[in-house]
Each structure stands twice: as C-alpha cells, then as structure tokens.
N, C-alpha and C positions, 0 to 999 in steps of 0.2 A: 617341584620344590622351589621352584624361580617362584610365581606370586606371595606377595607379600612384602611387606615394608621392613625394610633395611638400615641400619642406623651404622656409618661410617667409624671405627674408631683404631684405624692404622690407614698407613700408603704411604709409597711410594714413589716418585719424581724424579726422573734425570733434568740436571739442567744442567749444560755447557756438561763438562768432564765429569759432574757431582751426582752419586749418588744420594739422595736425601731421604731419611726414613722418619718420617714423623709417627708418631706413637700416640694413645689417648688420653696421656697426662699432657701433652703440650698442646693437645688438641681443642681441652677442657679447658685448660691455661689460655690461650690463645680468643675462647670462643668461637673456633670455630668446628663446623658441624656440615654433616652431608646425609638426610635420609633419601632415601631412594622407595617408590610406591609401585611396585610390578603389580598392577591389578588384572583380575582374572580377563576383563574386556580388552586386554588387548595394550591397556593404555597405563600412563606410568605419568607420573608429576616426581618431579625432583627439589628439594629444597636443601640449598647450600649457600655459604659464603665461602667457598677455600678459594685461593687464589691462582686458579690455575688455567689457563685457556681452551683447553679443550670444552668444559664447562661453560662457560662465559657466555651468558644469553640463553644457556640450553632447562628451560625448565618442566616441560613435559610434551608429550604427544604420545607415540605409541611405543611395543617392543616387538621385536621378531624375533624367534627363536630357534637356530638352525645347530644341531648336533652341538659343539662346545660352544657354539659362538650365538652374542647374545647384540645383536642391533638395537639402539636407541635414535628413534624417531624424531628429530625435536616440534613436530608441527603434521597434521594432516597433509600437509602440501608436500612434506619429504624434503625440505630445503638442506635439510643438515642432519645427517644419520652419523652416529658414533658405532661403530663395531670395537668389541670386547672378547677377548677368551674370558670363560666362563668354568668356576665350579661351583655345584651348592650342594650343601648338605642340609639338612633338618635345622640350622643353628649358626653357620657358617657360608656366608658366600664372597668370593674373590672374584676380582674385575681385572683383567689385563689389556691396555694398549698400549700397540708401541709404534710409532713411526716407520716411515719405510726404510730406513736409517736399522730399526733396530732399536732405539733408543726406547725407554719406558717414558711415555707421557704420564700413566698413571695405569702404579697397583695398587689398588684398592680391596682392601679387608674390612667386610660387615659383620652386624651381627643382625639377626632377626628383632624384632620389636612390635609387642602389641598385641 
C-alpha cells in the first residue's frame, strides 16, 4: 500500500513546550505543500516547502521498508536516512518521528493522489 504518491494536508510539530497542529486550510492559506513519491523501484523524490528541519535539504533517494517502520534515504550514498512509524491504508498514510527525547519532530497525515 506504501508505493505511490502522497499529498500532505495535516501534521504535527513539537516545538519548545508546543504542541502545534496545522490542518489543510492553513496549509492552503499558507501555500504550503508536502508530496511524497514511494516508487515501486525502491526510490522516493519529495517536494516540499514547510518549514521544518528534519526535512531541510532531504528531497529524494531511496525508501526501506521494515515491519511499521518506513526509512527515507536522502541520497544513494546513505548520508542522512530519516526513520518513521508508519501506517497505510488504501487512501490514508501517517508518518511518525519523534526524537530520542520523545518529542514529535513530525506527524504527518496524507492522502493518496494520482
């Protein structure tokens, strides 16, 4: 259910003590936008503007995929791998990371597109 392209429109953010939930009327408002490409070869291109750091430079290379958990490659060379808890449904896929803190860098709600 993972391949296939994903179009962001909710998430999630801890910053300092804050939870912050953005929704995809502000998202719209804002112009900002996050799709995600899980292609069947293994490999994934991301295009986004949010402003968040995890992100920041990462726009594609490959994906792994191990039981819930869903690794993002940013490069053939492996310099910088994101791990994710992972769900998907037919229509719906959620993205969780959190620091080793505990804290939520980003929860992310898709929806399918395309």
């Amino acid at each position: 259910m993972l391949p296939g392209k994903w179009q962001l429109f909710e998430y999630y953010v801890e910053i300092g003590d804050n939870l912050l939930n953005i929704k995809e009327p502000e998202l719209l408002q804002q112009k900002v936008s996050m799709l995600i490409d899980f292609r069947n070869d293994k490999t994934i291109v991301i295009q986004e503007n949010l402003d968040i750091m995890i992100f920041k430079d990462f726009v594609g290379g490959g994906w792994l995929r191990n039981s819930n958990f869903v690794t993002l490659v940013n490069n053939e060379k492996h310099e910088r791998m994101l791990a994710f808890q992972f769900d998907a449904s037919k229509d719906q896929l959620k993205l969780l990371k959190k620091d080793s803190k505990g804290k939520i860098e980003f929860f992310g709600f898709f929806k399918r597109v395309g």
